[in-house]
C-alpha positions as CSV (number, residue, x, y, z in Angstrom):
1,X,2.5,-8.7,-3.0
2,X,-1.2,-10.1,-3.7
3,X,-4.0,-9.8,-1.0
4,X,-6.9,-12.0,-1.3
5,X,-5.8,-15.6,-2.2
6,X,-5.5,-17.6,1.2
7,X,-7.4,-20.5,1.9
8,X,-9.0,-20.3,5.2
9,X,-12.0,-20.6,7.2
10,X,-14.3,-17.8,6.7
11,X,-15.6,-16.5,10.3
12,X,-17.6,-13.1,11.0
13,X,-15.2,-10.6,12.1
14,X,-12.4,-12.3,11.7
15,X,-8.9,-10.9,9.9
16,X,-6.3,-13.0,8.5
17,X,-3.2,-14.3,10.6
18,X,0.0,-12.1,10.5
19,X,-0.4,-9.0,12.8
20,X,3.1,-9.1,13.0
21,X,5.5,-10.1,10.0
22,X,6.6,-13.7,10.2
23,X,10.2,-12.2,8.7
24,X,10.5,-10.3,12.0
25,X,10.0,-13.1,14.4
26,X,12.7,-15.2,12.1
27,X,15.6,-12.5,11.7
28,X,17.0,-13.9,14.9
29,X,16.1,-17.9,14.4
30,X,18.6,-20.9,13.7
31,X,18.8,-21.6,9.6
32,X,21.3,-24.1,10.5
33,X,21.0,-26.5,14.1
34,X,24.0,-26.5,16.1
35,X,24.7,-29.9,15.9
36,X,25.0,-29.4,11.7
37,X,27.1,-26.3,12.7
38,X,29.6,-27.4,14.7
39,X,29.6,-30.9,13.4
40,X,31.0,-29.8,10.2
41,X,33.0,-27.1,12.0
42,X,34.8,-30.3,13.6
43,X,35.2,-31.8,10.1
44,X,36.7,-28.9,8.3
45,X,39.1,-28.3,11.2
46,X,40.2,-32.0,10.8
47,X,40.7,-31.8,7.3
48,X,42.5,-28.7,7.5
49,X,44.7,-30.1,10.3
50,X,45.7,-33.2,8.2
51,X,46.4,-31.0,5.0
52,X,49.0,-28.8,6.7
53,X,50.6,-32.0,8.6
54,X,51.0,-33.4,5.7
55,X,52.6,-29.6,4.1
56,X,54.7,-29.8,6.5
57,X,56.7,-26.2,7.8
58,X,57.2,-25.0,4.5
59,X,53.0,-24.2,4.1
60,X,51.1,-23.5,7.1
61,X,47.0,-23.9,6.7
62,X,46.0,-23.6,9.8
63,X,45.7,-19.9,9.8
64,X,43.0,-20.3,6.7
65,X,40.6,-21.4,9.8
66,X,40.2,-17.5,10.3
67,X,37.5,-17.6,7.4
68,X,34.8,-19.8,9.0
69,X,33.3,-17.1,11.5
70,X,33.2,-14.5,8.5
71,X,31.0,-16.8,6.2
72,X,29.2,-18.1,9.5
73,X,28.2,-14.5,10.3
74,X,26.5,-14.3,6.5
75,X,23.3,-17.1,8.1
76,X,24.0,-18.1,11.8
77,X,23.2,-16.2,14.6
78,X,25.2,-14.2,16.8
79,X,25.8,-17.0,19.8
80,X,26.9,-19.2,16.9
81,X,29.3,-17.1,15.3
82,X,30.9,-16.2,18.6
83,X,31.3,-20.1,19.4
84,X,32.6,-20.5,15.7
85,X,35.9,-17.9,16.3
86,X,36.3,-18.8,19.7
87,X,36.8,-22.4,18.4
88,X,39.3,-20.9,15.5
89,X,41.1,-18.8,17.5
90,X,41.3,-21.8,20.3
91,X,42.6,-24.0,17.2
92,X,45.0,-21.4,15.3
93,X,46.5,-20.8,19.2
94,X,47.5,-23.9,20.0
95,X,48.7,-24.9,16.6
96,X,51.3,-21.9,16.4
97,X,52.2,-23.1,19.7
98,X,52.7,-27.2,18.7
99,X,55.0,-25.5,16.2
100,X,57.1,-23.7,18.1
101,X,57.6,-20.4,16.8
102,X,58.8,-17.2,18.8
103,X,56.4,-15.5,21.2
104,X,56.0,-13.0,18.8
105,X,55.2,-14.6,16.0
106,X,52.6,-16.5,17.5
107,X,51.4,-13.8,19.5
108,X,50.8,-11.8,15.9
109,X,48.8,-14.9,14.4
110,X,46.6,-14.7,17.5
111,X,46.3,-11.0,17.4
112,X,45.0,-11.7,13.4
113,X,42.8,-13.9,14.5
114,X,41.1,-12.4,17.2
115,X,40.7,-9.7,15.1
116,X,39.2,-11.4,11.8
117,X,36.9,-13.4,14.6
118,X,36.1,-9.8,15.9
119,X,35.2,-8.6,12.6
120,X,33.1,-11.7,11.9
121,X,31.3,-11.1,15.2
122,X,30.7,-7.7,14.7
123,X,29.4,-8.4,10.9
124,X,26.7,-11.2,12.5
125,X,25.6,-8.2,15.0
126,X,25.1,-5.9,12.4
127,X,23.6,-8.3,9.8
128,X,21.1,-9.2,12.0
129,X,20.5,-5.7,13.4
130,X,19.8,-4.6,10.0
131,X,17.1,-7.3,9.2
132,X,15.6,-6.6,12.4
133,X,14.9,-2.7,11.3
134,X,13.7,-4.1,7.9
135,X,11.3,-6.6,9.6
136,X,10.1,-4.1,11.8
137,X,9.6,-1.3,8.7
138,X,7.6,-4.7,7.3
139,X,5.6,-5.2,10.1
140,X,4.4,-1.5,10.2
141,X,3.6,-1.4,6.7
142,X,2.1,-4.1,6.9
143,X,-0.2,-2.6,9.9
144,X,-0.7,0.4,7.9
145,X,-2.0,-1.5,4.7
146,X,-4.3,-3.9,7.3
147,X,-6.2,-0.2,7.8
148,X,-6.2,1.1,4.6
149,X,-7.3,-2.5,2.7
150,X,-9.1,-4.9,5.3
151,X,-7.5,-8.4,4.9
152,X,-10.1,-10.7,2.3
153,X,-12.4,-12.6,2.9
154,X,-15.2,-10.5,4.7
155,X,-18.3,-12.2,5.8
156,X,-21.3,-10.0,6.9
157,X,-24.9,-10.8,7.3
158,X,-25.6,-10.0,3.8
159,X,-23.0,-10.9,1.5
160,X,-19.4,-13.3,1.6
161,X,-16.6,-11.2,-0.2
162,X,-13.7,-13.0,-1.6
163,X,-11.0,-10.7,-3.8
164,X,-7.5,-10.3,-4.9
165,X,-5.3,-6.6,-4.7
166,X,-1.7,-6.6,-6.4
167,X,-0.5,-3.5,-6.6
168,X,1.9,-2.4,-9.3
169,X,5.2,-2.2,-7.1
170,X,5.9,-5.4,-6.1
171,X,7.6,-4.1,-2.7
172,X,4.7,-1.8,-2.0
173,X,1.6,-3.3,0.2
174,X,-0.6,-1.2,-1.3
175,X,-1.3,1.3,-4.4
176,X,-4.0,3.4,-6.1
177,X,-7.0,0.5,-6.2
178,X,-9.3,0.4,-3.5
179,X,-12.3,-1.6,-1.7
180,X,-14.3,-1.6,1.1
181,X,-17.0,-3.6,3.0
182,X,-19.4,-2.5,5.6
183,X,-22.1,-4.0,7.5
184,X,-24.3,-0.6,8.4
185,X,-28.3,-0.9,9.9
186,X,-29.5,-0.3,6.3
187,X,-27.5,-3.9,5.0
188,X,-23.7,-4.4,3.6
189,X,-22.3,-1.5,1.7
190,X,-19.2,-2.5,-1.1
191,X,-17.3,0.2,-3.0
192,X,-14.6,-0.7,-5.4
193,X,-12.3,1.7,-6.7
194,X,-9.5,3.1,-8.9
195,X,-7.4,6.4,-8.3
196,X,-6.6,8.3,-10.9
197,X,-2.2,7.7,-11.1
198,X,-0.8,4.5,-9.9
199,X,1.1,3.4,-6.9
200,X,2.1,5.4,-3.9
201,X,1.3,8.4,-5.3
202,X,-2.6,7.7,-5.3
203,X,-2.4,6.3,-1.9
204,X,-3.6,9.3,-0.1
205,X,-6.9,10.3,-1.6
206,X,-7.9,6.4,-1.8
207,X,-7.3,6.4,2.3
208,X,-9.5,9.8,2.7
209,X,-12.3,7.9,0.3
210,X,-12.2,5.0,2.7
211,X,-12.2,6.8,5.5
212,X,-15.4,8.9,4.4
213,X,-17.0,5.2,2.8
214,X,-16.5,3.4,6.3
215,X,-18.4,6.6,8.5
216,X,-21.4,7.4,5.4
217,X,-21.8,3.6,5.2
218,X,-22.6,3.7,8.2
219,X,-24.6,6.9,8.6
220,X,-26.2,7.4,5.7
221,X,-29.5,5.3,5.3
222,X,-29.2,6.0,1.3
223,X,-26.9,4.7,-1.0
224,X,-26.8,8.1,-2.8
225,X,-26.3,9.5,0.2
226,X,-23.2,7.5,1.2
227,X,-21.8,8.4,-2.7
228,X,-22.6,12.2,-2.0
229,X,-20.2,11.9,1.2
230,X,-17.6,10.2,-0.9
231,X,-17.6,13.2,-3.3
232,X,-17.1,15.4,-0.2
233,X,-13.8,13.8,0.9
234,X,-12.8,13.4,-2.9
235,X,-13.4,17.3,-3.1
236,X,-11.7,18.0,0.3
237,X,-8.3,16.1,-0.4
238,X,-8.3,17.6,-3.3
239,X,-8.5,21.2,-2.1
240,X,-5.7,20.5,0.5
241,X,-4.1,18.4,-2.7
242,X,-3.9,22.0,-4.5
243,X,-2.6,24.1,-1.0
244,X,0.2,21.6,-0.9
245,X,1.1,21.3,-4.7
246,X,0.1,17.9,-5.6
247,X,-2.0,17.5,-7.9
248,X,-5.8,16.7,-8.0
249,X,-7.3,13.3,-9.1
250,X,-10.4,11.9,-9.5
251,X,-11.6,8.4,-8.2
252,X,-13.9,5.9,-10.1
253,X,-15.9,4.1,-8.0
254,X,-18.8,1.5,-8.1
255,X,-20.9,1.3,-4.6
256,X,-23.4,-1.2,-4.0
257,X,-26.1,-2.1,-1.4
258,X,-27.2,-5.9,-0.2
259,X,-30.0,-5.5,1.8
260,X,-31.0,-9.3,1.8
261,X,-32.9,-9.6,-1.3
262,X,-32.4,-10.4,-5.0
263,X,-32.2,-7.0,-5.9
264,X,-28.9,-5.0,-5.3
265,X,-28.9,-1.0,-5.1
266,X,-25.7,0.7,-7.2
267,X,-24.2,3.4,-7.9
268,X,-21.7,3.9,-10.6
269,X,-19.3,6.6,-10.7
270,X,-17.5,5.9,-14.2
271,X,-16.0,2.6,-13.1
272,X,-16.4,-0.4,-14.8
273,X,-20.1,-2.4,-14.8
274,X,-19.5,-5.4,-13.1
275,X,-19.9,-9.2,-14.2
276,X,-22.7,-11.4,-13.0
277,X,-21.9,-15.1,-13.3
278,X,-24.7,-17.5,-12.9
279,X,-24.8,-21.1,-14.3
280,X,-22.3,-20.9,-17.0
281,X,-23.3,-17.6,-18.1
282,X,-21.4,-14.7,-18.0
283,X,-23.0,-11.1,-18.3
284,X,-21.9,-7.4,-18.0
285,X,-24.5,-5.5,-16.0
286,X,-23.8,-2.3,-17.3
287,X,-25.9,0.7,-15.0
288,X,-27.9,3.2,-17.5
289,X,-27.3,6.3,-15.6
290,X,-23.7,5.9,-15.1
291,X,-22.2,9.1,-13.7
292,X,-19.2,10.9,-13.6
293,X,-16.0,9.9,-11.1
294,X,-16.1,11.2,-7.4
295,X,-14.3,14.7,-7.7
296,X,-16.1,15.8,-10.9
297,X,-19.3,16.0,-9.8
298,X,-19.6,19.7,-10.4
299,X,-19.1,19.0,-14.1
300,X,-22.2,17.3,-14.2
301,X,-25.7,18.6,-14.0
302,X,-27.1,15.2,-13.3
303,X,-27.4,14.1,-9.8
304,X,-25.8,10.6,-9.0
305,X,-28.8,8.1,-8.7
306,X,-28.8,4.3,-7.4
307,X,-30.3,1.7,-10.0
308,X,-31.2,-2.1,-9.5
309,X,-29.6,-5.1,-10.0
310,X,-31.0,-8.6,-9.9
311,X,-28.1,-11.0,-8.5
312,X,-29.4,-14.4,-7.7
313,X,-28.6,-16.2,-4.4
314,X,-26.4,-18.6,-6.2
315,X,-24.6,-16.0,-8.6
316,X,-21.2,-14.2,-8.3
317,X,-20.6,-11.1,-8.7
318,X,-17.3,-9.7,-9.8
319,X,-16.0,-6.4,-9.3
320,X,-12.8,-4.9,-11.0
321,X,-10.7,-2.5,-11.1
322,X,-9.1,-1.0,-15.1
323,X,-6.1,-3.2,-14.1
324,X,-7.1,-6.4,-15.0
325,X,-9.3,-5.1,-18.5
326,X,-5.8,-3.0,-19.9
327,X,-3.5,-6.0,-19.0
328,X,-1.3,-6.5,-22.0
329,X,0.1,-9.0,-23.3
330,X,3.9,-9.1,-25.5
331,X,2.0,-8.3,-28.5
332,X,-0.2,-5.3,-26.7
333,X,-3.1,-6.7,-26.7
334,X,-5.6,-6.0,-24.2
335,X,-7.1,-9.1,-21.9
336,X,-10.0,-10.4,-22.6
337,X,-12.1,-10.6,-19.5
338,X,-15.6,-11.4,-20.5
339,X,-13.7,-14.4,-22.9
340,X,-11.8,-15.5,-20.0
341,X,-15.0,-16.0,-17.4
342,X,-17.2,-17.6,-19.4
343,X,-14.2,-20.5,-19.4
344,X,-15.0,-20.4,-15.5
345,X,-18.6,-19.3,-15.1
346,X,-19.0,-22.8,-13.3
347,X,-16.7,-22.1,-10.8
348,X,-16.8,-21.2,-7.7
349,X,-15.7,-17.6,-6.5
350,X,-12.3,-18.5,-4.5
351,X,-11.4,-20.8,-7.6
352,X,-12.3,-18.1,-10.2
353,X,-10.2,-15.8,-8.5
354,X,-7.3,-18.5,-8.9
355,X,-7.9,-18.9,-12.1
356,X,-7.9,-15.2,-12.9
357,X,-4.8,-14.1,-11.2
358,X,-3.0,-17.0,-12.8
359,X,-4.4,-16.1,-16.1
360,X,-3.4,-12.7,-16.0
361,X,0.1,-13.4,-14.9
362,X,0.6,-15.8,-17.9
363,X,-1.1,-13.1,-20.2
364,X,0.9,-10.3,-19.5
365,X,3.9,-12.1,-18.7
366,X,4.6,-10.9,-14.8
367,X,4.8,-7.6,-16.3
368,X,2.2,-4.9,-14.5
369,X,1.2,-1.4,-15.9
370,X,-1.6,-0.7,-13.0
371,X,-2.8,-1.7,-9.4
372,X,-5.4,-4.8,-9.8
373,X,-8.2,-5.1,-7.4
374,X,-10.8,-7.7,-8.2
375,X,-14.1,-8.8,-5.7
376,X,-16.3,-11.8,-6.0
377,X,-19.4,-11.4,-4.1
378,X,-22.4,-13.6,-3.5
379,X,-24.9,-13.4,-0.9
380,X,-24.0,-14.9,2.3
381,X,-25.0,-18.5,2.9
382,X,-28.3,-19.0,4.0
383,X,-27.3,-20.6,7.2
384,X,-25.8,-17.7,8.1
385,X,-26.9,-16.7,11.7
386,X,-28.4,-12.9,11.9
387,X,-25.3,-10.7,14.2
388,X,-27.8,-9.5,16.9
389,X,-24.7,-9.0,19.1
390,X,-22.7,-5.9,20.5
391,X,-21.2,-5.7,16.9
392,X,-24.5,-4.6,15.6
393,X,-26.4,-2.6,18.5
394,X,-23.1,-0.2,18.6
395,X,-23.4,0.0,14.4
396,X,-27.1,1.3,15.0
397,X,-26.0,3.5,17.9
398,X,-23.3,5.1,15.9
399,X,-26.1,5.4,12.8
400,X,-28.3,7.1,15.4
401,X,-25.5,9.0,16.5
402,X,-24.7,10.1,12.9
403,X,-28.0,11.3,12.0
404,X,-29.1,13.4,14.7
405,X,-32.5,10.9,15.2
C-alpha cells in the first residue's frame, strides 16, 4: 500500500477520508441488483425446464437447479441466496411432482435439495462473516498506521508537506521508514527516518521515536534539543529491546526547523542530505557536521549540532529515505536519484512525487528490497492565515507545561 499520492484539497488540520475501511462497509453490499439476479435466475430455470421436456423420462435436469444457490453464495448476499434455493427447491418440488413419481422418491429429491440449498446458505453466512472479520482487522490496522504515520498532506503555518510511504510488504500498512510533522511555538518541526531492519520488525522503535519527536517538538525550544530527546527514546527501547531479546537498532534520522524564514535549522543523524529543487536545478545539501544515527550517540565524542539551510520560498525540498537511492533495477543497478530530478526540477512537488513513484516502480520492476518514505516540502503559501486559534494557545500551554516556565 502507498500513502501520500491522493489528490485533494489541502486544509489545516485536516486528515484524509477513510476512518473506517471502505472494504468493511461493502462486505455486506449488492455486487449484483436483484432484478439482474433473479431475472437470469428465471432464464436459466426456463432453459433448463425446456431441456429436460425435451429429454424426456429417461434424463431428468431439473435436479441440476440445486447448483445456483452454491455459486450464488460465492458474490450475493445472504437474503439473495436464501431467495435463490427457496426458488430451486420451489422448482425441483413441483417438477418431481408434475412427474409423478412415488412419495418417496420425490420426498428424497426434496430432502437433497433442501439440503444443498442449506449448504449454500450456510456457505453465503460464513463467506460474508469471514470478510467482515478481515474488514474489521483492515479497519484497525488501518487506525493503528493513521497514529503511527499521519495521513499526507500536512499543512502548518510554516511549511505544506506532500510525501509518499510504501512499505516493503505489500499487505503491511506500515514498516521501518518514518516521518513526522509538528507545528510547536518555536515553528514546524519535520523528521524523516529509517530503522535499521525492514518491515514489521522495525515497527516498534520507529513508533517510540515518534512518540518522543511529537512531545520534544513540542517542548523543546531547540532543535538539538528535540534530537537529544529522540536519542533518549532510541536508547530506552533499546534497553527494554535487550530485556526482551530483540535485538537493538539504530535509527537515521534528518530533523529540520521552519521558523518562517529562508533559512532552515537541521540536524542530521547519518541519514541522507536532502535535495533542494529550485528553477530547474537540482542540488544535494549535504550538512558538514553530520552525526552519528540516534542510538549511537555514545560512540561519538561530538555533540549533535543544528546547521543552516537556505530554501527559497519557491523551492522544494525533498526528503528520502535509503529506499528509493538502493532501488535496483534487473541488472542491479542502483537508481539514479539526483539524474532522475533534474528531469523534473520544474515540477511541482505533488507531480514530482508522481513522477518519482512511477519511476521507481518501472526501474526496479515492482520488485522492493526496503520501506520507501519520500517528503516534498516548501514553505507554506504566503496567503496562508497565521493559526491564532485553540489549536495553537493549547500547543504553547503544553510547551509551557513541558518546560517548567
Amino acid at each position: 500500500m502507498t500513502i501520500g499520492l491522493q489528490r485533494r484539497r489541502v486544509t489545516r488540520g485536516a486528515t484524509l477520508p477513510g476512518t473506517t475501511d471502505p472494504g468493511e462497509a461493502a462486505v455486506g453490499r449488492q455486487r449484483v441488483g436483484n432484478p439482474a439476479l433473479f431475472g437470469g435466475l428465471a432464464l436459466l430455470t426456463a432453459l433448463v425446464g425446456l431441456l429436460d421436456f425435451r429429454t424426456g423420462e429417461d434424463l431428468h435436469l431439473i435436479p441440476l437447479l440445486v447448483v445456483i444457490p452454491a455459486l450464488v453464495s460465492v458474490f450475493g448476499t445472504v437474503r439473495q441466496t436464501i431467495g435463490v434455493a427457496s426458488w430451486v427447491t420451489v422448482v425441483v418440488a413441483c417438477s418431481r411432482m408434475v412427474d409423478g413419481g412415488t412419495f418417496w422418491d420425490t420426498m428424497t429429491s426434496v430432502a437433497f435439495t433442501v439440503l444443498a440449498c442449506f449448504l449454500g446458505v450456510g456457505a453465503c453466512v460464513l463467506r460474508i462473516r469471514h470478510a467482515t472479520q478481515i474488514a474489521r482487522l483492515r479497519s484497525a490496522a488501518g487506525a493503528l498506521q493513521r497514529q503511527i504515520l499521519r495521513p499526507l498532506p500536512i499543512l502548518t503555518d510554516q511549511v505544506l508537506a506532500h510525501g509518499i510511504y510504501t512499505p516493503i510488504e505489500e499487505d503491511r500498512l506500515v514498516g521501518g521508514d518514518i516521518y513526522e510533522v509538528v507545528e510547536s511555538p518555536y515553528g514546524t518541526r519535520v523528521i524523516i527516518g529509517d530503522v535499521q531492519g525492514k518491515g514489521l520488525a522495525a515497527i516498534g522503535v520507529g513508533f517510540a521515536v515518534l512518540g518522543a519527536f511529537r512531545e520534544a517538538a513540542i517542548r523543546e525550544p531547540d532543535l538539538t534539543g528535540v534530537v537529544d530527546a529522540l536519542e533518549d527514546a532510541v536508547a530506552r527501547h533499546n534497553t527494554f529491546s535487550a530485556q526482551t531479546g530483540e535485538i537493538e537498532r539504530f535509527v537515521t534520522a534528518l530533523v529540520l526547523g521552519f521558523d518562517g524564514s529562508d533559512r532552515v535549522q537541521a540536524v542530521n543523524c547519518g541519514h541522507l542530505a536532502p535535495r533542494l529543487l529550485h528553477r530547474g536545478v537540482v542540488r544535494a545539501l549535504p550538512l558538514r557536521r553530520t552525526s552519528v544515527p540516534l542510538g549511537m550517540a555514545e560512540l561519538s565524542p561530538e555533540a549533535r549540532a543544528a546547521e543552516p539551510l537556505d530554501v527559497p520560498a519557491d523551492a522544494t525540498l525533498l526528503l528520502c529515505t535509503d529506499g528509493v537511492t538502493e532501488a535496483r533495477d534487473p541488472s542491479g543497478a542502483f537508481y539514479p536519484l539526483d539524474t532522475r530530478l533534474s528531469r523534473w526540477a520544474a515540477l511541482g512537488p505533488v507531480e514530482l512525487l508522481e513522477a518519482l513513484h512511477a519511476d521507481l516502480e518501472t526501474f526496479s520492476g515492482g520488485v522492493r528490497r526496503d520501506d520507501t518514505a519520500v517528503l516534498a516540502l516548501r514553505r507554506a503559501p504566503d496567503g496562508t492565515p497565521p493559526r491564532t486559534g485553540p489549536a495553537d494557545h493549547g500547543a504553547r500551554r503544553a510547551a509551557v507545561a513541558f518546560s517548567g516556565r
